[in-house]
N, C-alpha and C positions, 0 to 999 in steps of 0.2 A: 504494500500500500504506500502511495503516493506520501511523506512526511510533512510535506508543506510546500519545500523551497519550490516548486513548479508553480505556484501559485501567482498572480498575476504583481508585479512587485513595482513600487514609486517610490524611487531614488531621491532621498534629501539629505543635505549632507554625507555620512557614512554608512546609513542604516538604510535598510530596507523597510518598510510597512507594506503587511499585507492588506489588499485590496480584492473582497469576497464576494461572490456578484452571491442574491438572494432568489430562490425558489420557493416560492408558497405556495404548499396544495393544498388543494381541495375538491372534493367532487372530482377528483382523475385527472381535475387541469393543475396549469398554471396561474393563479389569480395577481391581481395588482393590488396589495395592501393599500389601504390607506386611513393613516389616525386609528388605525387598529379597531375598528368598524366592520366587525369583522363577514356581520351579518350580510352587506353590502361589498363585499369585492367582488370583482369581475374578471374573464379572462383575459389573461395578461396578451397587449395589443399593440407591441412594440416594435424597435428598429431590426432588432435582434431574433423577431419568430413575436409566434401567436404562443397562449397559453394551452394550447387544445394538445398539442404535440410536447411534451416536457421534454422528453429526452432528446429533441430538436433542439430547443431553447437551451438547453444544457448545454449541447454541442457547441452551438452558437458563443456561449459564454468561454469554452475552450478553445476556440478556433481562431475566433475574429478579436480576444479579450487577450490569449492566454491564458485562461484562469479553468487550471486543475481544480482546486479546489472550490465547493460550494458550499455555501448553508442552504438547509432546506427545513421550513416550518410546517411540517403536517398538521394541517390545523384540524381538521377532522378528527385526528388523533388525539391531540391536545385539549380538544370538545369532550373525549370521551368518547368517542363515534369508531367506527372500523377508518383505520390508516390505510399508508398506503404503504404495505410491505413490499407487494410484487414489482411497485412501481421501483421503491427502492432499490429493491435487489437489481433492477432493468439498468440502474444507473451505476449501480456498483460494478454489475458486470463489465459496463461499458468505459468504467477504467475510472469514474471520478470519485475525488477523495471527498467524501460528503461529511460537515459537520450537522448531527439531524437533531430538530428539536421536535420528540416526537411526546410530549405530555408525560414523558414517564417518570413515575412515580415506584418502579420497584427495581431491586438487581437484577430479576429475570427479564423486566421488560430490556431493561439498558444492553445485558447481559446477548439480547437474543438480538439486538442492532450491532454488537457487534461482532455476531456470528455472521450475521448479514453482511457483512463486509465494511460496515461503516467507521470509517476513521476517528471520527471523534461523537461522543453521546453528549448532549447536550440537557444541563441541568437546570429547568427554572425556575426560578424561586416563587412566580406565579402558581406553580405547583406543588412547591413544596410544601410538607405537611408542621413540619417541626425541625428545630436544629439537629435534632438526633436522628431525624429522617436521612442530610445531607453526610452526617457523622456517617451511619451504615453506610450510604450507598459510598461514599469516598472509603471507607475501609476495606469495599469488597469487588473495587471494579481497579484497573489499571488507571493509576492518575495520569499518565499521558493519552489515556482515551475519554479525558471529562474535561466538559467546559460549563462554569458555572453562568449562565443569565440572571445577569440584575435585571429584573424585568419592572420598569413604570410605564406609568400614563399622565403625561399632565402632570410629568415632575413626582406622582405619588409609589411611593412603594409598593410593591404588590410582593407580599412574604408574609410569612407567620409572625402573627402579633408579636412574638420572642425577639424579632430583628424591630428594632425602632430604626434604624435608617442603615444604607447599603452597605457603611463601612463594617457594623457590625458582621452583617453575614460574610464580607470579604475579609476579615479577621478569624473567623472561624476556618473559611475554608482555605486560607496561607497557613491555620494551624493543623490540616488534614492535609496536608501538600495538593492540593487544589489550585494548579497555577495560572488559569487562563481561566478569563473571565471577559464575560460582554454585558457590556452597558446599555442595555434597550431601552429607550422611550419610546413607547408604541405610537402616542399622538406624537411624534413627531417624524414617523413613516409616512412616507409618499405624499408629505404637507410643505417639503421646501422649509423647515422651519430650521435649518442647520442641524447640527450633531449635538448630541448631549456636552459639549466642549467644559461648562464649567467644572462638569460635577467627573467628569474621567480628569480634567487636571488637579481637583484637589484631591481623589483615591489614588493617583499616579504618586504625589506627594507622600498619601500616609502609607501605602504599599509599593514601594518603587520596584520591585523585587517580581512582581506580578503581570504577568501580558495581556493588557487593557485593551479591546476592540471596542470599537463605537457603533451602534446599529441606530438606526432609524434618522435620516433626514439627510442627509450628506446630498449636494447640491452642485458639488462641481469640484473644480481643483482644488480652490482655495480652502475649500473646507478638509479635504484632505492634507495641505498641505499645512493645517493650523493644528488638524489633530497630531499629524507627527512631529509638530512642536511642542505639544504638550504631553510626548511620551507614550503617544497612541502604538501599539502593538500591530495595530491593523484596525480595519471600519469595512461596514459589510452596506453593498451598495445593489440597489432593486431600481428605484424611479429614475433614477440618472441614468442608467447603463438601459430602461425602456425608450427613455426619450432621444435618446441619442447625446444628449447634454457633457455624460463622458464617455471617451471612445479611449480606444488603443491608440491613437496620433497623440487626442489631448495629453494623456499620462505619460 
């Protein structure tokens, strides 16, 4: 499996930051998030491919992008509803290193993504039950195949009453060797509202040690160009790479 470096990369200064294109499914498409509404997404209608064909749009993302690696939010899954395994496995076959946030909540479920082939299991605090929910599942899964989501909306927390705000759960999970974490603000997916920038530069501060990705909003170069000033590890990018806004020239 693919470890990362194939992944689409934007040189500043001496460091690399990854740059993640995003798949949301549902109902067997592709959809286009937006403000995390989730009831209202639509197939995804882009420069790049329609949502009807995933594993197209996939391609597309490795071809014309570069980009091995992808997130993929089974939102179906994450409902509670039947995912989308077969899909999965269709894309795993097809060589790409998927980080999958697929709602789960046990080591079997995580456990069985990544018998499925999938590179990295995606942990979100949206779902999680309890601190000692994330305690298990980091004692019993391989910490190089977990990536924890800070998952908000509108700036709000979304975790177990126990975490009063993000840094606490990103304390916990630097103390389970938990080292890759993303920073989701949902409303600020497919709204143009920029990247969560304040709140990854001050957990970059109190966790320097931790590889911070930025999810939802990212708008063009500059913003990727601001988050890897402020120690961004990487930013996972959907509306920008539909509209054409950034392209393999721009980067």
């Amino acid at each position: 499996m693919d470890s990362g470096l194939s992944a689409f990369r934007v040189p500043y200064y001496n460091v690399f930051m990854l740059v993640i294109p995003v798949l949301d499914l549902k109902g067997g498409q592709a959809v286009h998030a937006v403000r995390g509404e989730r009831a209202g997404y639509k197939p995804v209608r882009g420069v790049l491919g329609h949502g009807e064909d995933v594993v197209a749009l996939a391609a597309a993302y490795r071809d014309q992008l570069g980009c091995q690696i992808q997130y993929v939010a089974d939102l179906d899954a994450i409902a509670g509803l039947l995912g989308h395994m077969t899909l999965l496995r269709s894309l795993c076959d097809n060589g790409f290193a998927l980080w999958v946030d697929a709602g789960v909540s046990t080591v079997n479920q995580a456990q069985a993504l990544i018998d499925l082939g999938v590179a990295k299991v995606i942990i979100g605090s949206e779902t999680l039950q309890s601190p000692d929910h994330l305690v298990s599942l980091a004692a019993h899964l391989p910490a190089n195949r977990i990536v924890l989501s800070v998952d908000l909306k509108e700036g709000i927390f979304l975790a177990p009453a126990e975490f009063s705000a993000p840094a606490d759960l990103l304390k916990l999970a630097a103390d389970h060797h938990v080292d890759s974490v993303i920073l989701l603000d949902l409303a600020r997916v497919g709204a143009a509202a920029g990247p969560p920038l304040d709140l990854l530069t001050s957990l970059h501060q109190l966790f320097p040690a931790l590889s911070l990705y930025a999810g939802g909003g990212v708008r063009g170069r500059s913003d990727l160009k601001a988050l890897d000033e402020a120690g961004a590890a990487g930013a996972l990018v959907a509306t920008a790479f539909h509209l054409g806004v950034l392209s393999a020239a721009d980067l």
